[in-house]
C-alpha positions in Angstrom: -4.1 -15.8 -28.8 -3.0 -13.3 -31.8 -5.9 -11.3 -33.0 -5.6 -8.6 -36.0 -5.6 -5.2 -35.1 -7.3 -2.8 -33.8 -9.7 -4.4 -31.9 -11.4 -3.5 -28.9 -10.8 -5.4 -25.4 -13.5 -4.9 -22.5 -12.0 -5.6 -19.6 -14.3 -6.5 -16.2 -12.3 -5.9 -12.8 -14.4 -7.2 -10.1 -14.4 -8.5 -6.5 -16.4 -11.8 -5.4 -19.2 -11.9 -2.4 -19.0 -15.0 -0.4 -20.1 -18.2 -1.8 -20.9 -19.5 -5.2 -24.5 -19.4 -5.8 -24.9 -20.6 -9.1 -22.0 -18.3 -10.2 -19.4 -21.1 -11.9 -22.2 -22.1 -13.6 -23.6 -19.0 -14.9 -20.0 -17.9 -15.9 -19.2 -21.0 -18.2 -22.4 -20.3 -19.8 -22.1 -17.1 -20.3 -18.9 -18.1 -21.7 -20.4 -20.0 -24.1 -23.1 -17.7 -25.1 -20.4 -15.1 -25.9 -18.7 -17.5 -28.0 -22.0 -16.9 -30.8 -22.0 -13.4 -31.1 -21.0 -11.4 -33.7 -17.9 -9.7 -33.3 -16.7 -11.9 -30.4 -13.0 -12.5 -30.7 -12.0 -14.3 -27.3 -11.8 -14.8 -24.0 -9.1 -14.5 -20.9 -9.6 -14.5 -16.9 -8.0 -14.8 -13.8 -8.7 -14.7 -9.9 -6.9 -14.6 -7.2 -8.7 -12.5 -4.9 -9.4 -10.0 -7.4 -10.9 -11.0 -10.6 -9.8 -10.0 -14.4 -11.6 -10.8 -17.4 -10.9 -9.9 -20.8 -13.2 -10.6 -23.9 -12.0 -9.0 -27.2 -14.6 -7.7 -29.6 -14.2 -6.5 -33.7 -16.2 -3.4 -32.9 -17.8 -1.2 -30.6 -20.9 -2.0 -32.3 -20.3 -5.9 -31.3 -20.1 -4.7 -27.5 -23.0 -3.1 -27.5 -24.8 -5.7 -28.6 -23.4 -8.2 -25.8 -24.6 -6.0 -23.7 -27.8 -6.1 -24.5 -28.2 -9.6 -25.2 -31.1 -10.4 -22.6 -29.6 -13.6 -21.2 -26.5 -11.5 -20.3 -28.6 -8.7 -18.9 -29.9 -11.1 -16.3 -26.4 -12.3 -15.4 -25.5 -8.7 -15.2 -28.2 -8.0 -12.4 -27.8 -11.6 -10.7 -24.0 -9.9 -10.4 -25.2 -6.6 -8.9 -27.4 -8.3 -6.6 -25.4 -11.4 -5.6 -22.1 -12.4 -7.0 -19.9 -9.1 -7.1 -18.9 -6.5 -4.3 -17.4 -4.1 -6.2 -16.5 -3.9 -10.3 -15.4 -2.0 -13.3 -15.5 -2.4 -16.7 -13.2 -0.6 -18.7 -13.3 -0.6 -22.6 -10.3 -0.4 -24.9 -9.2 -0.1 -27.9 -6.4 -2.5 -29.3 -3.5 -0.1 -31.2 -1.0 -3.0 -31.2 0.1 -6.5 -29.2 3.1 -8.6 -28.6 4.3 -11.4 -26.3 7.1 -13.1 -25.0 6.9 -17.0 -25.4 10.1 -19.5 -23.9 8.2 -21.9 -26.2 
């Protein structure tokens, strides 16, 4: 994924709770849902043990407004209450980007 710079990355550090409940599913529509906002950019995640997800944004301005998207806001308590042990979110703004591709 190239993107133009700046942009903004918010990156969401978390541990998982036991079990799934309804978590999978919630995720991939969340996914989805962040795919219509304005602003939104992208998407990357990985788990193993610990969990990393990056979604990269235009603008502040576009964050904020994910973040108050109501359908999110009730996937952000179901995660307090259910779903996560322990996170951080940590917001960022893109100076520059490369990558190394054998491809």
């Amino acid at each position: 994924m190239e993107l133009q710079t700046p942009y903004y990355a918010v990156i969401f550090t978390n541990t998982r709770t036991e079990g799934d409940f309804g978590y999978a599913k919630m995720a991939e529509k969340m996914e989805q849902l962040a795919q219509g906002q304005p602003g939104y950019l992208g998407f990357e995640s990985a788990r193993s043990g610990l969990g990393i997800a990056v979604s990269y944004w235009e603008s502040l301005e576009a964050i904020t407004g994910w973040k108050a998207h109501m359908e999110h806001q009730l996937a952000q308590e179901k995660g307090k209450a259910q779903w996560y042990s322990w996170y951080k979110v940590r917001i960022c703004r893109v100076e520059r980007e490369y990558e190394f591709s054998t491809s």
